[in-house]
PyMOL CGO cylinders between C-alpha atoms (Angstrom):
from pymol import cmd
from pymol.cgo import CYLINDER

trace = [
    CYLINDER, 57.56, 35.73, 143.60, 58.12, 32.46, 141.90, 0.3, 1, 1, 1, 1, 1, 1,
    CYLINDER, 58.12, 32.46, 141.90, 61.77, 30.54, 142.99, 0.3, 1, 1, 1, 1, 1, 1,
    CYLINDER, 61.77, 30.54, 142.99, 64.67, 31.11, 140.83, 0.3, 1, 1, 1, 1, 1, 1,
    CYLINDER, 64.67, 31.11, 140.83, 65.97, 28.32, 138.95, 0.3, 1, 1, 1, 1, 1, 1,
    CYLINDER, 65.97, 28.32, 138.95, 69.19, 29.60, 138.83, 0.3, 1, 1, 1, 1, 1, 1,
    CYLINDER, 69.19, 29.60, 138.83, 71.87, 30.22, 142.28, 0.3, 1, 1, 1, 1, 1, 1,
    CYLINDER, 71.87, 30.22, 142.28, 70.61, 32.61, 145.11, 0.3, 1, 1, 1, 1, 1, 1,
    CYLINDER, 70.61, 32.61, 145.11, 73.25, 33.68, 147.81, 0.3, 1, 1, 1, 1, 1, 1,
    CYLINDER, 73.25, 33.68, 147.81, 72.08, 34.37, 151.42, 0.3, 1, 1, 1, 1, 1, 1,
    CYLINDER, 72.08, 34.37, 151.42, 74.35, 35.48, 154.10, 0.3, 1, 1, 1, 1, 1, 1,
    CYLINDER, 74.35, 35.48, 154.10, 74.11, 33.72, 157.60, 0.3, 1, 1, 1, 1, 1, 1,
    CYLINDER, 74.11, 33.72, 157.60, 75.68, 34.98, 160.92, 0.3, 1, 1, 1, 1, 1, 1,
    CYLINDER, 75.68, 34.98, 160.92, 75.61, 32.64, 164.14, 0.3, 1, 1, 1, 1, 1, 1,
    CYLINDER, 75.61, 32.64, 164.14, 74.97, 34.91, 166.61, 0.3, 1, 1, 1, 1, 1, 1,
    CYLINDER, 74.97, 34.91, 166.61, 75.85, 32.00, 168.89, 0.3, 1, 1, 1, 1, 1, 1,
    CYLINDER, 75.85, 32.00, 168.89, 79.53, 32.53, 168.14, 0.3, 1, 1, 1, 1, 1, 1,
    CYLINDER, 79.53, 32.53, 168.14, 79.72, 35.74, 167.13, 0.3, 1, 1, 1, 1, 1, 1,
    CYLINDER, 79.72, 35.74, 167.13, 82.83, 37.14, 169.59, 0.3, 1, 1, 1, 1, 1, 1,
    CYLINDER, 82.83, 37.14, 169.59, 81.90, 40.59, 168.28, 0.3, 1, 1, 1, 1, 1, 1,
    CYLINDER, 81.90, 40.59, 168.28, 85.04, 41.91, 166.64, 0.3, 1, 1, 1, 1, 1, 1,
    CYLINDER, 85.04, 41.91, 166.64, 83.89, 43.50, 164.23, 0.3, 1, 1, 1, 1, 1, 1,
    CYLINDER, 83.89, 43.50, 164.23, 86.48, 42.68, 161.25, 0.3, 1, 1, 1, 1, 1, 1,
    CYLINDER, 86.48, 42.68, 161.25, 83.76, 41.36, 159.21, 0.3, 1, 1, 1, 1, 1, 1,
    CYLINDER, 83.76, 41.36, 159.21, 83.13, 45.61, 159.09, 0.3, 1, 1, 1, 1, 1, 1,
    CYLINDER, 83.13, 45.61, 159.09, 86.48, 46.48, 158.27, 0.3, 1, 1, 1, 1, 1, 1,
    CYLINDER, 86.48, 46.48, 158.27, 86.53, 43.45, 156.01, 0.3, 1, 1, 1, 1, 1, 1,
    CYLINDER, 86.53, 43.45, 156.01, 83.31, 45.15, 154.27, 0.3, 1, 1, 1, 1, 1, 1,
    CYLINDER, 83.31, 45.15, 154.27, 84.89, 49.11, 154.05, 0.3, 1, 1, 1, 1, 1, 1,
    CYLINDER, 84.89, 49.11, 154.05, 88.11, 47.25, 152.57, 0.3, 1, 1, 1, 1, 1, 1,
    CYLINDER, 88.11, 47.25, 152.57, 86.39, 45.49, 149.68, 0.3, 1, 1, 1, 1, 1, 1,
    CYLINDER, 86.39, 45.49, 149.68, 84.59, 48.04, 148.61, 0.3, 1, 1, 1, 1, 1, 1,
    CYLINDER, 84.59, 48.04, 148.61, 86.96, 51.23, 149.25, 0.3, 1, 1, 1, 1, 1, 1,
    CYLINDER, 86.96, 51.23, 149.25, 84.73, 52.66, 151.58, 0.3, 1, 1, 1, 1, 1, 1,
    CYLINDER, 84.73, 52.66, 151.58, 85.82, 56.15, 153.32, 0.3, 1, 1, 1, 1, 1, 1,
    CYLINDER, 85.82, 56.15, 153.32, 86.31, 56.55, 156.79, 0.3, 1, 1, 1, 1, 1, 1,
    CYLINDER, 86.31, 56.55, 156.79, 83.64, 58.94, 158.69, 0.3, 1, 1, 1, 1, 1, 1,
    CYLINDER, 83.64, 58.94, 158.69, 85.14, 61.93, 159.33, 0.3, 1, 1, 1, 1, 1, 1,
    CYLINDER, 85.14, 61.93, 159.33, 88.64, 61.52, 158.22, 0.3, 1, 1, 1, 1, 1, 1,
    CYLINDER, 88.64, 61.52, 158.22, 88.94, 57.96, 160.64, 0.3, 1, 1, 1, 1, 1, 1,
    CYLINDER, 88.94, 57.96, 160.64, 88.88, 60.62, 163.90, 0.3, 1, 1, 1, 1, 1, 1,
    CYLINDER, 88.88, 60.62, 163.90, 85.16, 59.22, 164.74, 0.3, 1, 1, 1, 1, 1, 1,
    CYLINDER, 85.16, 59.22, 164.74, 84.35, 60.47, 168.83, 0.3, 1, 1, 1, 1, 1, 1,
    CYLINDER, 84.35, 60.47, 168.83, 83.34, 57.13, 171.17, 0.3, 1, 1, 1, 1, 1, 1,
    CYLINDER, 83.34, 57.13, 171.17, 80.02, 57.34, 171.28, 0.3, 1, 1, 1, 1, 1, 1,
    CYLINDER, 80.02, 57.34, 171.28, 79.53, 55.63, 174.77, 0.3, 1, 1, 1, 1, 1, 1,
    CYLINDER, 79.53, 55.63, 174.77, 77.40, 53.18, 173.78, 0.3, 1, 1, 1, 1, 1, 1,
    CYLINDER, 77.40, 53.18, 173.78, 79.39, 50.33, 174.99, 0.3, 1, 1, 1, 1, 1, 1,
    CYLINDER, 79.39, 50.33, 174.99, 82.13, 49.01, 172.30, 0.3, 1, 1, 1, 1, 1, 1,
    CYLINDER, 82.13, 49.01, 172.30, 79.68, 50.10, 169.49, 0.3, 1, 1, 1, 1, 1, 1,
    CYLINDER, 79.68, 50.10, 169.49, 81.27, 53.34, 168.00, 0.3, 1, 1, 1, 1, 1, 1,
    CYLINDER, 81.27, 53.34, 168.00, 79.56, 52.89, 164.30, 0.3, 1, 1, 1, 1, 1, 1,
    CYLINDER, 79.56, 52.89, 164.30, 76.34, 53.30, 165.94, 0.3, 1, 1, 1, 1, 1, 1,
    CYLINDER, 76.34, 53.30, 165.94, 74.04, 52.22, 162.85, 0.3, 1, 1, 1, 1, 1, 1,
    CYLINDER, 74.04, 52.22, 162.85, 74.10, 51.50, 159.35, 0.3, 1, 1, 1, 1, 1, 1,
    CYLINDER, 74.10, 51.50, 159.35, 75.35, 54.96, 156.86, 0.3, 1, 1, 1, 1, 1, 1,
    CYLINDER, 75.35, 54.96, 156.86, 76.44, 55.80, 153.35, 0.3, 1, 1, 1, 1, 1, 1,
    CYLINDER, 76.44, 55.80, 153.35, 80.05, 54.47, 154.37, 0.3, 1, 1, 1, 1, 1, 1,
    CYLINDER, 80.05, 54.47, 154.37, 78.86, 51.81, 157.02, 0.3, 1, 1, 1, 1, 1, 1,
    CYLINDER, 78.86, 51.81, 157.02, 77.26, 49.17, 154.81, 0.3, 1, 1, 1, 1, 1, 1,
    CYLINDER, 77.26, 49.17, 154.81, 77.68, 46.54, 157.80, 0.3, 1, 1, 1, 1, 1, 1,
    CYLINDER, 77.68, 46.54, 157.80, 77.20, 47.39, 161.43, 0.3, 1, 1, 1, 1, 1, 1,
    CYLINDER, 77.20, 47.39, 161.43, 77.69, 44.68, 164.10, 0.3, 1, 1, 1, 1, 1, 1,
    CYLINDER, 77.69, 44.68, 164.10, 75.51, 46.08, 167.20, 0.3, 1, 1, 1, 1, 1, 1,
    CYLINDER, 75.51, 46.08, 167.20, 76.74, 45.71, 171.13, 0.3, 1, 1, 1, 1, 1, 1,
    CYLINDER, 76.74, 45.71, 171.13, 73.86, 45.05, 173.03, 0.3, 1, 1, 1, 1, 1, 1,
    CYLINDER, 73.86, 45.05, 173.03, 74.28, 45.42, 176.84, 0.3, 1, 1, 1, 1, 1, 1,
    CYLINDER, 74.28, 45.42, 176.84, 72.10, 43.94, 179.08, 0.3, 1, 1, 1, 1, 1, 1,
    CYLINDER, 72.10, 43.94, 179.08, 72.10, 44.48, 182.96, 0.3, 1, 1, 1, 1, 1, 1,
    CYLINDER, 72.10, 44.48, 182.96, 70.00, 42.87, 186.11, 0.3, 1, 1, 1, 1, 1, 1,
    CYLINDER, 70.00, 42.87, 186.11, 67.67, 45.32, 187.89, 0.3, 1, 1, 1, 1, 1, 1,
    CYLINDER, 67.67, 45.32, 187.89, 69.46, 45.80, 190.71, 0.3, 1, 1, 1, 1, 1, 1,
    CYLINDER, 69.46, 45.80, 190.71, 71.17, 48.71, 192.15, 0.3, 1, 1, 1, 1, 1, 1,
    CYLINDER, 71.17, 48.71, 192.15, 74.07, 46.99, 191.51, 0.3, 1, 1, 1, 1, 1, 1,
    CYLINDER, 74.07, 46.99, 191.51, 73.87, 45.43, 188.48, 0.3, 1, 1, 1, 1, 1, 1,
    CYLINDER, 73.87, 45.43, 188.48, 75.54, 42.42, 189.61, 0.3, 1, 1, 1, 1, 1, 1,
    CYLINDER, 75.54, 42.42, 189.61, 74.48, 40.21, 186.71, 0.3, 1, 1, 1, 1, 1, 1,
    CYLINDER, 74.48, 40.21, 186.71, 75.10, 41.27, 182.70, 0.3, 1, 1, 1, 1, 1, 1,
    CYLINDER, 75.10, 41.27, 182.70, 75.80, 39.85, 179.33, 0.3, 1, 1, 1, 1, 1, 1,
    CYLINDER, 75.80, 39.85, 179.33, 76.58, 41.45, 175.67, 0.3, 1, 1, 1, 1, 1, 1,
    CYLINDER, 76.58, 41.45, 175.67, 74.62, 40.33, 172.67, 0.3, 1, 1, 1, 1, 1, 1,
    CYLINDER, 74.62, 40.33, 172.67, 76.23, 40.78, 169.39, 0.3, 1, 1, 1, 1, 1, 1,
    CYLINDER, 76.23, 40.78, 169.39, 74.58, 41.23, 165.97, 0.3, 1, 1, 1, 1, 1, 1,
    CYLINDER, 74.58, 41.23, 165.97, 76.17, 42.18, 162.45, 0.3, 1, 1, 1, 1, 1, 1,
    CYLINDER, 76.17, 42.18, 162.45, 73.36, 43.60, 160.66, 0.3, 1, 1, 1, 1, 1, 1,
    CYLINDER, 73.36, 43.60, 160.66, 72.91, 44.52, 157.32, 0.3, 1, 1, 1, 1, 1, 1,
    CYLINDER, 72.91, 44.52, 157.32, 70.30, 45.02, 154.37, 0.3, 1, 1, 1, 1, 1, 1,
    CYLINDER, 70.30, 45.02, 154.37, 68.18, 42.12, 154.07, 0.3, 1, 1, 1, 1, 1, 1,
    CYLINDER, 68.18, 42.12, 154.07, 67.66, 42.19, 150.23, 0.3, 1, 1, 1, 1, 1, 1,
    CYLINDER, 67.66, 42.19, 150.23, 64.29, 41.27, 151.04, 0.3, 1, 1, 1, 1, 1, 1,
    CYLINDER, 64.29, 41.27, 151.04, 62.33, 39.36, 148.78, 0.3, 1, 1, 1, 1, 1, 1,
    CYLINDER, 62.33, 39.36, 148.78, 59.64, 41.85, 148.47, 0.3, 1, 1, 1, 1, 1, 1,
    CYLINDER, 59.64, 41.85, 148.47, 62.15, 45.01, 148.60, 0.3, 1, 1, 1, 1, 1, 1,
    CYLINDER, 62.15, 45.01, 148.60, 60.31, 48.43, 148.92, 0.3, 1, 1, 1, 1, 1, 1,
    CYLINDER, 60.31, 48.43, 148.92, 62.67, 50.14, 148.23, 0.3, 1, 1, 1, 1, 1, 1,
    CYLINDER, 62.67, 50.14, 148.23, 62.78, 48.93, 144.62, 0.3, 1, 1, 1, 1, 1, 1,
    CYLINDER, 62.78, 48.93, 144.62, 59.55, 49.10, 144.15, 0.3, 1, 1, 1, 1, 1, 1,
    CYLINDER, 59.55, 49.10, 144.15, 59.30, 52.57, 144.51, 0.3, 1, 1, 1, 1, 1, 1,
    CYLINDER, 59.30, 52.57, 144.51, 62.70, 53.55, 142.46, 0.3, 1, 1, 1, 1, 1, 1,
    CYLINDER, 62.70, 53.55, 142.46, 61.71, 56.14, 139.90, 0.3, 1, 1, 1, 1, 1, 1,
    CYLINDER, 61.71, 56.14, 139.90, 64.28, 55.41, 137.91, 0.3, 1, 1, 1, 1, 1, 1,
    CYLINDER, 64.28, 55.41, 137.91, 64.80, 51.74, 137.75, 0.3, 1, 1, 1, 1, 1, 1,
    CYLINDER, 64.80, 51.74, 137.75, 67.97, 51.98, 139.24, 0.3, 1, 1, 1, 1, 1, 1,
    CYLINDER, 67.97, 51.98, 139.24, 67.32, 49.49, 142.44, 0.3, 1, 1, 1, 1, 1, 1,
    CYLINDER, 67.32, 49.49, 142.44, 67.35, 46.06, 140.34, 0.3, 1, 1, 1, 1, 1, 1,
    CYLINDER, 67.35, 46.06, 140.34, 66.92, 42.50, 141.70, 0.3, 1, 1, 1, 1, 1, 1,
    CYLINDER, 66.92, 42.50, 141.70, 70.17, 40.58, 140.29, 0.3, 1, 1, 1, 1, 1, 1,
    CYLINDER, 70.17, 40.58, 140.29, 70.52, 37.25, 139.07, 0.3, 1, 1, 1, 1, 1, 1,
    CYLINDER, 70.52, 37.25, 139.07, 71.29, 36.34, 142.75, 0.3, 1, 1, 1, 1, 1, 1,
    CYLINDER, 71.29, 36.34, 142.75, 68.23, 37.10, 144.10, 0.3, 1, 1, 1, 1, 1, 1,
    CYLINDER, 68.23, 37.10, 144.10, 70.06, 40.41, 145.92, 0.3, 1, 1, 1, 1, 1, 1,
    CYLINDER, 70.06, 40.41, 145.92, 68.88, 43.77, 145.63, 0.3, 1, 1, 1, 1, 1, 1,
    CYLINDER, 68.88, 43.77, 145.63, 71.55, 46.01, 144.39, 0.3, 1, 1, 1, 1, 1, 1,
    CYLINDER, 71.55, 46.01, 144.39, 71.89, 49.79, 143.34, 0.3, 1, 1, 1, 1, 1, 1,
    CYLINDER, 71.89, 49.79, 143.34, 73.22, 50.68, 139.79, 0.3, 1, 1, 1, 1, 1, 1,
    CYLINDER, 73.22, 50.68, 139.79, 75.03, 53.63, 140.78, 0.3, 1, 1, 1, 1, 1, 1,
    CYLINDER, 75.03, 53.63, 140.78, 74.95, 55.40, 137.21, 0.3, 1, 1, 1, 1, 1, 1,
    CYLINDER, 74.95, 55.40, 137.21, 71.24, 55.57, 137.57, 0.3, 1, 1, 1, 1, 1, 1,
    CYLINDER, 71.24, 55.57, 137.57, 70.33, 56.95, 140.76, 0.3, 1, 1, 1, 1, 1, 1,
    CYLINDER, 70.33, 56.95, 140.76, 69.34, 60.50, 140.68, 0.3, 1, 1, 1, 1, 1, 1,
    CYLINDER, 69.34, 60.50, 140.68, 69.55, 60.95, 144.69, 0.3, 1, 1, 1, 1, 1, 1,
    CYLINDER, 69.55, 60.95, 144.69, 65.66, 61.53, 144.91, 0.3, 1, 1, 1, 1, 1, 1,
    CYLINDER, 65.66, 61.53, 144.91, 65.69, 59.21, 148.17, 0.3, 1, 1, 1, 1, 1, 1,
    CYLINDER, 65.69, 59.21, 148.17, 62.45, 57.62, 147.83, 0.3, 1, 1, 1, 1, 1, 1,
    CYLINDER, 62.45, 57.62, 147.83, 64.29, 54.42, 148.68, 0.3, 1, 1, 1, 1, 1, 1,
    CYLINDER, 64.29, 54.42, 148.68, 65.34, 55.85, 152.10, 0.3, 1, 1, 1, 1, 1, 1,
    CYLINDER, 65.34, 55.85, 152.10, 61.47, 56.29, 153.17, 0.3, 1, 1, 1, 1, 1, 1,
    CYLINDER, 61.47, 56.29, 153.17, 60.23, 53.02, 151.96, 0.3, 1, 1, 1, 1, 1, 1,
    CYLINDER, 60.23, 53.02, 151.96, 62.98, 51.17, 153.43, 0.3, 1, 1, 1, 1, 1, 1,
    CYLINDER, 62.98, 51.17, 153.43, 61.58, 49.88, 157.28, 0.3, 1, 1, 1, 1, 1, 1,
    CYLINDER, 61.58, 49.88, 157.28, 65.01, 48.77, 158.00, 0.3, 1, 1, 1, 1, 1, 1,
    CYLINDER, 65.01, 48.77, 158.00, 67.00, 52.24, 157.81, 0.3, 1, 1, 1, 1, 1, 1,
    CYLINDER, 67.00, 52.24, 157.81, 69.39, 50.73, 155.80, 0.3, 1, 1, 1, 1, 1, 1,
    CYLINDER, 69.39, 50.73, 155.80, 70.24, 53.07, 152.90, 0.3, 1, 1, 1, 1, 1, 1,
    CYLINDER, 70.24, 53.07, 152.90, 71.35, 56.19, 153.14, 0.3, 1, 1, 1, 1, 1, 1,
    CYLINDER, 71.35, 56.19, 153.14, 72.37, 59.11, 150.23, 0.3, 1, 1, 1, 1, 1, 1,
    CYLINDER, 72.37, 59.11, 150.23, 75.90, 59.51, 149.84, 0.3, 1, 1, 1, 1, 1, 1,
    CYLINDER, 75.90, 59.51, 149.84, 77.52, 62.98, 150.86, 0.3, 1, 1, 1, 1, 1, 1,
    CYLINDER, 77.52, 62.98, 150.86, 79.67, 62.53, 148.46, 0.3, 1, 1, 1, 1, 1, 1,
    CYLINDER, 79.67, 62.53, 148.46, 78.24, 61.09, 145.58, 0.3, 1, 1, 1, 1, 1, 1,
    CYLINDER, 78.24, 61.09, 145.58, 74.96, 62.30, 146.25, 0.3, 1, 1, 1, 1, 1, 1,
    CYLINDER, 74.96, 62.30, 146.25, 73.48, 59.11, 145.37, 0.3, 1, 1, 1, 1, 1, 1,
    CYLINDER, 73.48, 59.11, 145.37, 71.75, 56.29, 146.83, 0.3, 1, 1, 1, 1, 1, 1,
    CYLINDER, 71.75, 56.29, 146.83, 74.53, 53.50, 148.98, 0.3, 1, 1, 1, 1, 1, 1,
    CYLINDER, 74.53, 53.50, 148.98, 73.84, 50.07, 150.55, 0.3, 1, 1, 1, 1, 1, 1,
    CYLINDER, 73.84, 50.07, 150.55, 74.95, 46.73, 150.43, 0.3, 1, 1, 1, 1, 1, 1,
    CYLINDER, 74.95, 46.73, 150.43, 75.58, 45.36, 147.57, 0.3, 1, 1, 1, 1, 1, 1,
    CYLINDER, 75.58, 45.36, 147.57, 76.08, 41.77, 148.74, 0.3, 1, 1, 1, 1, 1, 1,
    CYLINDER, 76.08, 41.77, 148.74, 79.25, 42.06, 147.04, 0.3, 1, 1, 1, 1, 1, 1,
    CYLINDER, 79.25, 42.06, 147.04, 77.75, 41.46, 143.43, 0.3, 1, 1, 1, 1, 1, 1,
    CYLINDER, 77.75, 41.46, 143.43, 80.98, 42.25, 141.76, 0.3, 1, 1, 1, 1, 1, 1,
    CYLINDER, 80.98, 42.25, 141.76, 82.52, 39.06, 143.95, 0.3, 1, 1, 1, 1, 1, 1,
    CYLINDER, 82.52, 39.06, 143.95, 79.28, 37.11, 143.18, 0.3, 1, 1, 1, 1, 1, 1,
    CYLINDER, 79.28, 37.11, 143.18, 79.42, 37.59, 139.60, 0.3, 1, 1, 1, 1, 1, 1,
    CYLINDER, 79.42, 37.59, 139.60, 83.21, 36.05, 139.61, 0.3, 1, 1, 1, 1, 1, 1,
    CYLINDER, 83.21, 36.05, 139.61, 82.25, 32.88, 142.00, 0.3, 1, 1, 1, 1, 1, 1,
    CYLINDER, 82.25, 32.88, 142.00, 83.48, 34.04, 144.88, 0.3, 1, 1, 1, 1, 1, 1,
    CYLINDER, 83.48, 34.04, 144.88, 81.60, 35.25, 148.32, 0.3, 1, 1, 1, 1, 1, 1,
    CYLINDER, 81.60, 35.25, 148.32, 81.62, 38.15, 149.91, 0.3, 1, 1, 1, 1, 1, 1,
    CYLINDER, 81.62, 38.15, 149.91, 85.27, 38.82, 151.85, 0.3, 1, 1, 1, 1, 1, 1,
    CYLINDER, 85.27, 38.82, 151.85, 85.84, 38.79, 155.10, 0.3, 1, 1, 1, 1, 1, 1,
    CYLINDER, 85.84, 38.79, 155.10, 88.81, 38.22, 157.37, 0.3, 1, 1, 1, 1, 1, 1,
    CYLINDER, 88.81, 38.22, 157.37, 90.50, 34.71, 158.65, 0.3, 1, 1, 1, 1, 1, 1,
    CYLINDER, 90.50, 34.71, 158.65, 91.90, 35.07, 161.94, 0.3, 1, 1, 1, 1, 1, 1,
    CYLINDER, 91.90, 35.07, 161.94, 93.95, 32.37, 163.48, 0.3, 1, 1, 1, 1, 1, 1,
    CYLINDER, 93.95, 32.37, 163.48, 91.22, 30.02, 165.35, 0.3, 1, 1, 1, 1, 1, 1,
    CYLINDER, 91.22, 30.02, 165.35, 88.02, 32.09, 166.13, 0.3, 1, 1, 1, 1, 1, 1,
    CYLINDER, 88.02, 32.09, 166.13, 84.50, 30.52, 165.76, 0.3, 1, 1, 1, 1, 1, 1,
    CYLINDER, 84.50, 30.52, 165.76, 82.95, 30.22, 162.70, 0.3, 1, 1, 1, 1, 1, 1,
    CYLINDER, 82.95, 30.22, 162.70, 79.96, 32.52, 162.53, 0.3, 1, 1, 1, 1, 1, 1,
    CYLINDER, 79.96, 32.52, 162.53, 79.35, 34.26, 159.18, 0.3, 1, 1, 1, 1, 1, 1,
    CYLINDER, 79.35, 34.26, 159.18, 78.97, 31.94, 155.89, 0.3, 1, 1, 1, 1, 1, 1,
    CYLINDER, 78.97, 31.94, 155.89, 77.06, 32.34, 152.31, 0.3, 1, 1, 1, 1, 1, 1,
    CYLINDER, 77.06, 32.34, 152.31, 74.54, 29.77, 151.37, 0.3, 1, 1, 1, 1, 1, 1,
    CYLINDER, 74.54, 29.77, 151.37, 74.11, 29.26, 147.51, 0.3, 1, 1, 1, 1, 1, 1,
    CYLINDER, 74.11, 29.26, 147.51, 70.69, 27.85, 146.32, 0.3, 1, 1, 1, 1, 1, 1,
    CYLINDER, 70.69, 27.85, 146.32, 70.47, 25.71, 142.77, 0.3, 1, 1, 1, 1, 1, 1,
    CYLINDER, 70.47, 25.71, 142.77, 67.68, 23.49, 142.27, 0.3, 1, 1, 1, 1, 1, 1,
    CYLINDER, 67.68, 23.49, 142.27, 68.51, 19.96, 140.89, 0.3, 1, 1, 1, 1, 1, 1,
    CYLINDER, 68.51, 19.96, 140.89, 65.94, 17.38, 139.86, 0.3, 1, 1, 1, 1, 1, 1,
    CYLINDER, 65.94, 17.38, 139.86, 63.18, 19.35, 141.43, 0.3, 1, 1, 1, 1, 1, 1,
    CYLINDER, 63.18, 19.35, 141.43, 64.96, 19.75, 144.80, 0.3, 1, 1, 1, 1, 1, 1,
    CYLINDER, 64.96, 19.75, 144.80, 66.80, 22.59, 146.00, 0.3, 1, 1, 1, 1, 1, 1,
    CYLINDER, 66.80, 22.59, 146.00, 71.29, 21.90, 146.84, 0.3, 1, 1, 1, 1, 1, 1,
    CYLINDER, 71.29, 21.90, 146.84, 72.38, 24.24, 149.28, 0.3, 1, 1, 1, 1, 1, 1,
    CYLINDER, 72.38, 24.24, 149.28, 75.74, 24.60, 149.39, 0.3, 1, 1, 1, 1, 1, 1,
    CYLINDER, 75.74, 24.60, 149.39, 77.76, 26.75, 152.35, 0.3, 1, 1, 1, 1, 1, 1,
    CYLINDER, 77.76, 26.75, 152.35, 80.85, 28.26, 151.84, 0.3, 1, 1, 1, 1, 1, 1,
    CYLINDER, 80.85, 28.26, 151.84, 83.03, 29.83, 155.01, 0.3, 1, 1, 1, 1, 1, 1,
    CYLINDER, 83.03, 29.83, 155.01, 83.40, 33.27, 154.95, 0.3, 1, 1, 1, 1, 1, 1,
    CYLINDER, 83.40, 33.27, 154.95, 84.79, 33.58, 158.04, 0.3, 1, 1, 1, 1, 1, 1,
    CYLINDER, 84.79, 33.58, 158.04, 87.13, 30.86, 159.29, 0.3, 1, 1, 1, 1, 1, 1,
    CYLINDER, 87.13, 30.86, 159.29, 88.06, 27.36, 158.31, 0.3, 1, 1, 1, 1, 1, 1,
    CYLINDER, 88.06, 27.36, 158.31, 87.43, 25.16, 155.50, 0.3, 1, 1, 1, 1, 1, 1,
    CYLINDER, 87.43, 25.16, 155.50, 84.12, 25.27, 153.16, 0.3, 1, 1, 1, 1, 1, 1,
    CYLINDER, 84.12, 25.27, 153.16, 81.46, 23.41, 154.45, 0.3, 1, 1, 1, 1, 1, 1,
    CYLINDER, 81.46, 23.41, 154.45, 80.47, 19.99, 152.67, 0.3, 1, 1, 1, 1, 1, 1,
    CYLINDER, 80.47, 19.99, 152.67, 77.42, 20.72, 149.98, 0.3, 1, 1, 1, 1, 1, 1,
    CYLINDER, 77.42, 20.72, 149.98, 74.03, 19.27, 151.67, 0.3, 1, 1, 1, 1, 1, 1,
    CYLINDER, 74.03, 19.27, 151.67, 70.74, 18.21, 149.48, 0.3, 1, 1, 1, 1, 1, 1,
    CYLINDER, 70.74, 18.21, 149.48, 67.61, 19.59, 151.61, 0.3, 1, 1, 1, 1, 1, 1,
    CYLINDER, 67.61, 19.59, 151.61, 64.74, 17.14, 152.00, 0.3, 1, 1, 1, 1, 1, 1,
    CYLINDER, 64.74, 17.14, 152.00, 61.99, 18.27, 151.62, 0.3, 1, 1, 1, 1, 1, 1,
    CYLINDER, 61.99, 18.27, 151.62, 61.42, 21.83, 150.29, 0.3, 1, 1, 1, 1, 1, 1,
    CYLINDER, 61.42, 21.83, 150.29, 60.62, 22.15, 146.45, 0.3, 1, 1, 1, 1, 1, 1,
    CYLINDER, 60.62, 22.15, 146.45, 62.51, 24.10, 143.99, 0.3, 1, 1, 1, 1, 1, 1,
    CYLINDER, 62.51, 24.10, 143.99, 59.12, 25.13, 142.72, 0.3, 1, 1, 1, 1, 1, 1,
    CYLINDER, 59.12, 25.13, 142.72, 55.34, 25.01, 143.32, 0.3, 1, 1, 1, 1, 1, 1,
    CYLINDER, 55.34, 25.01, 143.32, 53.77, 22.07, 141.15, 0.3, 1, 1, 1, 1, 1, 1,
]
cmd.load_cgo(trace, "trace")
């Protein structure tokens, strides 16, 4: 795929500084008036503090608990690793590839989104994706992922998420232009504190010559 002249947005999480909170989820169901599963009275599922488990039709962003003990009887040694996944919007996307109906497009951000009105449920997305990140709705009966928040993108702003008082910075947006041949990335907070200063990278074309 050739690059895109025009602004791509790519979402970045520091798993460095991720604390593990998981109000970038919340954050996520908020925005886009996601249901709760089963009513809000979800069981623990024992899995350490991870109680969405994996990626659904109303779990669009899942940040994972990852528990990691010494071999010892004991265990006297552990740590957590924390990861907030989500679909990839990969550049070559199988799932749109093998949408019957046209209805998995690649936007003008160089995101893979699902037009909603055109999905006829057949799942064919669900097999092709190797990420298990969509899933059919049970209530629409449709086809539901991330949409990398293409209503927000289509207004200037980046995807929401929440600004508590003085956590680390660990999720932000990238936006790609190209300008005079080069590409201008410029990163946006979407997390906490102030935008980050607009950079010029190096040495990486805009385009092949």
């Amino acid at each position: 795929m050739e690059a895109s002249d025009g602004p791509t947005g790519r979402f970045f999480t520091d798993t460095t500084v991720c604390i593990g909170c998981k109000a970038c989820e919340v954050a996520c169901h908020q925005w886009n008036a996601l249901p709760a599963r089963q009513g809000g009275r979800v069981p623990l599922s024992g899995q350490s503090y991870d109680n969405t488990v994996a990626l659904s039709d109303v779990d669009w962003r899942h940040v994972k608990f990852i528990e990691q003990f010494s071999a010892d009887a004991d265990r006297s040694t552990s740590r957590w690793l924390m990861m907030s996944d989500v679909c990839k919007h990969c550049v070559d996307a199988p799932c749109l590839e093998v949408c019957p109906t046209g209805s998995i497009i690649r936007t003008e951000f160089d995101t893979v989104y699902i037009q909603e009105p055109v999905c006829n449920g057949c799942r064919d997305c669900i097999a092709a994706c190797p990420f298990g990140v969509i899933h059919v709705s049970a209530e629409k009966h449709i086809a539901q992922k991330c949409t990398f928040c293409y209503d927000r993108l289509q207004n200037g702003l980046v995807p929401p998420a929440p600004r508590p008082a003085r956590p680390p910075r660990s999720s932000s947006v990238r936006s790609t232009s190209c300008a005079g041949g080069r590409p201008i990335v410029s990163s946006s907070s979407t997390a906490w504190g102030p935008p980050r200063p607009t950079s010029t990278a190096p040495t990486t074309p805009c385009s092949a010559a």
